[in-house]
Every structure is written in structure tokens, then in C-alpha cells.
N, C-alpha and C positions, 0 to 999 in steps of 0.2 A: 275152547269156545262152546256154547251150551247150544246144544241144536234150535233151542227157540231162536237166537238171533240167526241161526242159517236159514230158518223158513222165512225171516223176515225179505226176504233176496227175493223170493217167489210170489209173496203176495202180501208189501207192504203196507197196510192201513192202518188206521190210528186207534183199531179195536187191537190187533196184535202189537203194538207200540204200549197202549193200557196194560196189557197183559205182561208185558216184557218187564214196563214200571214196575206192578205189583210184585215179580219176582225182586228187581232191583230193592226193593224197601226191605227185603227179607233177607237182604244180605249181598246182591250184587253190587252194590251202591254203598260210600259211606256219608252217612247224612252228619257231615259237622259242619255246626254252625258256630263255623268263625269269625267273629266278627270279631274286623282290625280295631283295636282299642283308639290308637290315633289318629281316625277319619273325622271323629267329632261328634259327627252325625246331627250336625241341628236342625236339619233340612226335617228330619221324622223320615224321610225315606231312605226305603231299604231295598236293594239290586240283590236277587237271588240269581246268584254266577254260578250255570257249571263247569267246574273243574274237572282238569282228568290228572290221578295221581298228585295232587298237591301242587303244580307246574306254576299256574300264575299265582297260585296262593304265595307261594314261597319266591316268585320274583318279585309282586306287589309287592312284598313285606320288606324280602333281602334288599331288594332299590327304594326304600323307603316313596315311593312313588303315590301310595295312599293316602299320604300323611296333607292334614289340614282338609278331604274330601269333607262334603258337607251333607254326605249319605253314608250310610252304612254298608258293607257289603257280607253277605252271608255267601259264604264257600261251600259246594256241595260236591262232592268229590265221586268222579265214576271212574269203571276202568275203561271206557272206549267211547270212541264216538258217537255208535248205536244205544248207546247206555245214556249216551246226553241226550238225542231221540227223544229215547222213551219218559227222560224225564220231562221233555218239552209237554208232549201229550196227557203227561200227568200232572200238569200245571205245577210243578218243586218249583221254576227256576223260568225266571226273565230273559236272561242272558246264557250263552254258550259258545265254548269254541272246540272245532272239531276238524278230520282232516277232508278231502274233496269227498272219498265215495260216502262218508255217511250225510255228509252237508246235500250230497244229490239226493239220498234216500229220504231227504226232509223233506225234500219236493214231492217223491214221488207218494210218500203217504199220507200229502195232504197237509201237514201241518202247515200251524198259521205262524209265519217264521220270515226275517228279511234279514239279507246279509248287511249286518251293519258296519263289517272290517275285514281288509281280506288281509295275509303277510305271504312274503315270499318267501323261502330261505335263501339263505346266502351260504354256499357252502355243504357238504355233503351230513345228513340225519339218518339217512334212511339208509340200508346198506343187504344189497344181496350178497350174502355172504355163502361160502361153499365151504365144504372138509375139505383137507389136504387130497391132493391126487384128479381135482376136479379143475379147470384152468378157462372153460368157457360157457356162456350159456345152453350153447349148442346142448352140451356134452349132460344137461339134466333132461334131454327126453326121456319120459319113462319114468324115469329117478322120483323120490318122496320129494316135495319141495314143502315149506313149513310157511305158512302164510293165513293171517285171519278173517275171514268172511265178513264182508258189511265194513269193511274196516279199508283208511286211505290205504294198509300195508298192501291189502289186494290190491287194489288199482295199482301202488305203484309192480308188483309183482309182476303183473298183465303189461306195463310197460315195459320193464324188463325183458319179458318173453319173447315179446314181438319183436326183438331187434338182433331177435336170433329167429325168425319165422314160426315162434312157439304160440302155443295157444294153451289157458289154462287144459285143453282137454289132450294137451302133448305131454302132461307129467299128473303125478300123482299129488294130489293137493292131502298135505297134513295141515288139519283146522284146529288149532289148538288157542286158545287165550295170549292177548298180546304179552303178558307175562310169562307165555311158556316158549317164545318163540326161541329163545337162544338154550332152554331146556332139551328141546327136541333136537336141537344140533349138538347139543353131549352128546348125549342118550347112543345116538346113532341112527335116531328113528326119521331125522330125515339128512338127505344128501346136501339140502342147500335150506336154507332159512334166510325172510326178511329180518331185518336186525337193526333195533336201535344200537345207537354208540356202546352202551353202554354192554349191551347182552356182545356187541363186538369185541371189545374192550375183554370180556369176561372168558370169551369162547377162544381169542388168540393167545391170552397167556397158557392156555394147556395144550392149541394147536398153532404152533406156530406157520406152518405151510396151509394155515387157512388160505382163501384166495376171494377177494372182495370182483365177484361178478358184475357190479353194474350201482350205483349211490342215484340218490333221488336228480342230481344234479348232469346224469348223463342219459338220461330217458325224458322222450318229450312225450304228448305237452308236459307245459312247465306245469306243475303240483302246489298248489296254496291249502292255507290253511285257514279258515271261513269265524267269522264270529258273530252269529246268529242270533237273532234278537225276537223276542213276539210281537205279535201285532197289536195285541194288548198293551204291554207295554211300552211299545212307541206312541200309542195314543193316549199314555198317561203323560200331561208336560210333565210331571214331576220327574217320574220313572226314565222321560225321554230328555230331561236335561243331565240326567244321574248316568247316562250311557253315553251319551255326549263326551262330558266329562272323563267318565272312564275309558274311553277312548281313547280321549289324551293325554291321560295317564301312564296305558299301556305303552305307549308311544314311547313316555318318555322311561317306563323303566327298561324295554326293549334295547333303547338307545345307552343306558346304564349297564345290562350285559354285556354288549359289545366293551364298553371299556374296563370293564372288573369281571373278566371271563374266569380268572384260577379262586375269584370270588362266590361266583355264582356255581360253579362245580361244589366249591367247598360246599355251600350252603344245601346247594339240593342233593346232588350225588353223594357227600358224605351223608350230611344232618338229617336226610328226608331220606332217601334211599340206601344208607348206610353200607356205600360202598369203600372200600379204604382209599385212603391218600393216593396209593400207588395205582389203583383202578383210576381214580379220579382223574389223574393226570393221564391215564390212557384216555380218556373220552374229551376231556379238553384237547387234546392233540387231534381228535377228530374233528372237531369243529364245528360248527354250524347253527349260526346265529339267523336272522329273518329281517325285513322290511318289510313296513305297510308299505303296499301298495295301494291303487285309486280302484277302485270297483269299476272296467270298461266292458265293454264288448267281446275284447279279448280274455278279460278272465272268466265270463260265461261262456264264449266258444269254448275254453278249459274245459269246462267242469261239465259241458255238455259231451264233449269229447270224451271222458269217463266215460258218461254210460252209454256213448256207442261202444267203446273199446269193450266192456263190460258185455254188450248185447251181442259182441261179433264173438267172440271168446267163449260164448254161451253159458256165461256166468247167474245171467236173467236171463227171463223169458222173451223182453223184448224191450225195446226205448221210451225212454218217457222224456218230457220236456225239464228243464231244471227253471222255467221262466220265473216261477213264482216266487225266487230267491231273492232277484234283483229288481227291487222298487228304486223309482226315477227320482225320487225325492229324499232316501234314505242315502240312495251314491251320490248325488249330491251333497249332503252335508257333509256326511262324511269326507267326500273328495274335498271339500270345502278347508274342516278339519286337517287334514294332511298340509295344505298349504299355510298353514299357520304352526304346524307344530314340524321345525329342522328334524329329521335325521343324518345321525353321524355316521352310516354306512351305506 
């Protein structure tokens, strides 16, 4: 992880978010504009979505769930949720989905941003994982732990910590890019790494006496994942009927994962991340699919909960409100939304 996005923790505003963009255009960031052949697009409107790693591109597409929109969608592809940030600030992209601590840092630097969907997971994503000979949280005081600044992987990390009386300032924090997080547990360089499925997947075949410390699903608060909208663009109808829509879209390929799960690995984990068959069915055995949830009280107590946990951990320098997230008329429709579109988990 590139020290600009660590300073961002310290003093986030929407000049160092600019700044961070301009790097993003020079190579942080891949700017492709994908646009799904089969949405139609007669509308003339166009939703600029940030992506991260090709994720909804390639659900949208694989669940056919685009298909007949009457807007276009153009795919901007980051690698982290501070990386969606900064392209909110640099006006790239309408739309964004990201995990809780960068979705607070939208707040905190001001941007003009409202949660327009939140999801839950169902099932374990996120994975504290340890080398062989490691058996409890406890036992990484001191120790390298491998986790990304500005990123939900921290917060959920600090979750983790706490349920062994840890504080990020009880171990050794390795900040490395969310693609190096299962690199650094080869290497040796650190004792324990946050881990998707898939860097799990990757790290047990060569250690089998890994030992899974703690999954998103056994540390509270409960951990969502945010999709973020401008304020510009809600007050476009166009733009704000086209995010509507793709709401319930999401919804319903979401709801398409769930039933073609050895589908959706093939498609992304081989054809997009070009992992093999045999990997791939390691991370489908891991699991971990999502629900929209309704935007309440309690999922901003969440995400407000962050950045206490964050400001006690002394990760920041102090608390900020996450208020400006949640407009009354946006969780309405949306909640609205939900009650008209089934899901099947």
C-alpha cells in the first residue's frame, strides 16, 4: 500500500483524495470503459460505477442481470476502496461500492456521497489466517500481522484483535496492498495476514497447518459493504432512475450467485483472476455470498462503531461522525426497493 493512502487516516480531505485520484489515473486505477453491449441504452444515460477488480462487472455480465437496462453502464475498475474515494473526488464515477472503513472515510473527507445499498454477507469472506505453529489470537502479540490501511481488511483486523484484548498497537502492523496480503504470509514476512478466500485458498495448499484465527462472520459489529452514490447524481432523475434500477439488478444477480455458486467461481476466479479449477473449488468451499439489507439505525451504529474501534486502537487521531452517509429519503427508497425485489437467501 503506497504511503499516500496511509496519510490519508491522518488528515482526510478532498485535496489529498484529488491528489491520490491523479496518482490513480497514472496507473493506480484501470480506466475501462466497459460498456455492456446488451443494456440497450436508449435512455442516452450513462452510470459511471466503481468497480474493484472486475467484481460486479463480471457478476452483472456472468448473471446476465444487465441485460434489456435502458442505460448504459461504464466500469472503472480500482484496486481498494480508498481508490473508489478518490475517484468520487475526482468526479470518474457516479456510483461505488466499497467495504465499512473506507465508506466512513467518505464521510470523514467531506465528500458529497449517500449510501444508496448496503449487503450483508452470509458466510465467511474475510479470513484471519496464521502460519503453521500459531493456534490463537492471543499468541500474535508482538508478531508482524499483514493488513491494509484505509481498507474494511483493517477494521475487520481491529475486530479480530479486540477479542483477544489486542490493540493494533499490540503487534506489528505489515501495510502492504490488498493484493499482497497472502504474498506477505509466503514470504514469511508476516506471522498472520487478513485473507480473502482466494489468497486462503492459495496459502493452504503449500501450508497445510495454517490455522484460520477469526472470519468476518465471528467478530462483531456485524461488517457490510456500502454502495455509494453522489449527490449530483441523485439529483439527476435520469441518473437517479438508472441507480434505482441498478439496484435491482444487483439484487437480482446477487440472488443468481447464490444459485450458480461453481459458476460464478468459474467465471471470476478462473476467467478474471486466472486461478485454476482446482484453486477454484478451494474458495467455493469457502463460501460467502451477501444480502441486501435495509439501511436502519443499526447499520449506521455499525459503521459508526468503525471509527470508534479505529480511534480506540489509535489508528486515527480521533472520531468523526459517519452522519452524512445516511439520507432519509435515499433509505427509503431504497428500503422501499428491497420490498419489492425477493431474495433467495
Amino acid at each position: 500500500m503506497s504511503h499516500s493512502i496511509g496519510r490519508l487516516l491522518g488528515g482526510l480531505t478532498l485535496a489529498s483524495l484529488l491528489a491520490l485520484a491523479t496518482a490513480c489515473s497514472n496507473g493506480g486505477s484501470t480506466d475501462r470503459a466497459a460498456v455492456v453491449a446488451a443494456t440497450g441504452g436508449s435512455s442516452g444515460e450513462v452510470l459511471n460505477l466503481g468497480d474493484q477488480q472486475q467484481d460486479l462487472e463480471t457478476l452483472l455480465q456472468a448473471s446476465g442481470a444487465l441485460a434489456g437496462a435502458p442505460y448504459k453502464v461504464n466500469f472503472i475498475e480500482f484496486d481498494s476502496g480508498p481508490l473508489v474515494d478518490a475517484g468520487f473526488a475526482a468526479h470518474r464515477i457516479d456510483v461505488g461500492f466499497m467495504g465499512d472503513l473506507p465508506a466512513s472515510l467518505a464521510a470523514k473527507s467531506g465528500l458529497p456521497v449517500a449510501a444508496v445499498a448496503v449487503q450483508e454477507p452470509i458466510g465467511a469472506w474475510e479470513f484471519l489466517l496464521a502460519k503453521p505453529g500459531i493456534s490463537s489470537i492471543a499468541q500474535l502479540r508482538g508478531k508482524p500481522v499483514a493488513y491494509t490501511t484505509g481498507t474494511a481488511e483493517q477494521a475487520f483486523a481491529l475486530r479480530a484483535l479486540k477479542t483477544a484484548t489486542l490493540s493494533q498497537r499490540d503487534v506489528q502492523q505489515v501495510n502492504v496492498s490488498l493484493l499482497q496480503l497472502g504474498t506477505v504470509l509466503q514470504s514469511g514476512a508476516a506471522d498472520a495476514s487478513v485473507v480473502s478466500a482466494e489468497q486462503k485458498a492459495d496459502y493452504e495448499q503449500t501450508h497445510p497447518g495454517a490455522t484460520v484465527l477469526a472470519t468476518n462472520d465471528t467478530v462483531t459489529p456485524a461488517s457490510y459493504t456500502y454502495v455509494l452514490a453522489t449527490t449530483a447524481a441523485l439529483a439527476n432523475p435520469g441518473k437517479l432512475a438508472a441507480i434505482d434500477d441498478l439496484t435491482k439488478r444487483l439484487i437480482k444477480a446477487e440472488n443468481w450467485e447464490k444459485t450458480h455458486q461453481s459458476q460464478w467461481v468459474t467465471d471470476y476466479y478462473v476467467k478474471v483472476e486466472h486461478q485454476t479449477p482446482a484453486v477454484a473449488k478451494l474458495i467455493l468451499a469457502a463460501g460467502g455470498t451477501a444480502n441486501y439489507v435495509p439501511i436502519t439505525g443499526a447499520v449506521q451504529a455499525a459503521l459508526q462503531n468503525v471509527v470508534t474501534l479505529m480511534a480506540g486502537a489509535g489508528a486515527i487521531p480521533s472520531a468523526y461522525s459517519v452522519a452524512s452517509l445516511f439520507n432519509s429519503a435515499e433509505a427509503q427508497r431504497y428500503n422501499t426497493i428491497l420490498k419489492e425485489e425477493p431474495q433467495n437467501g
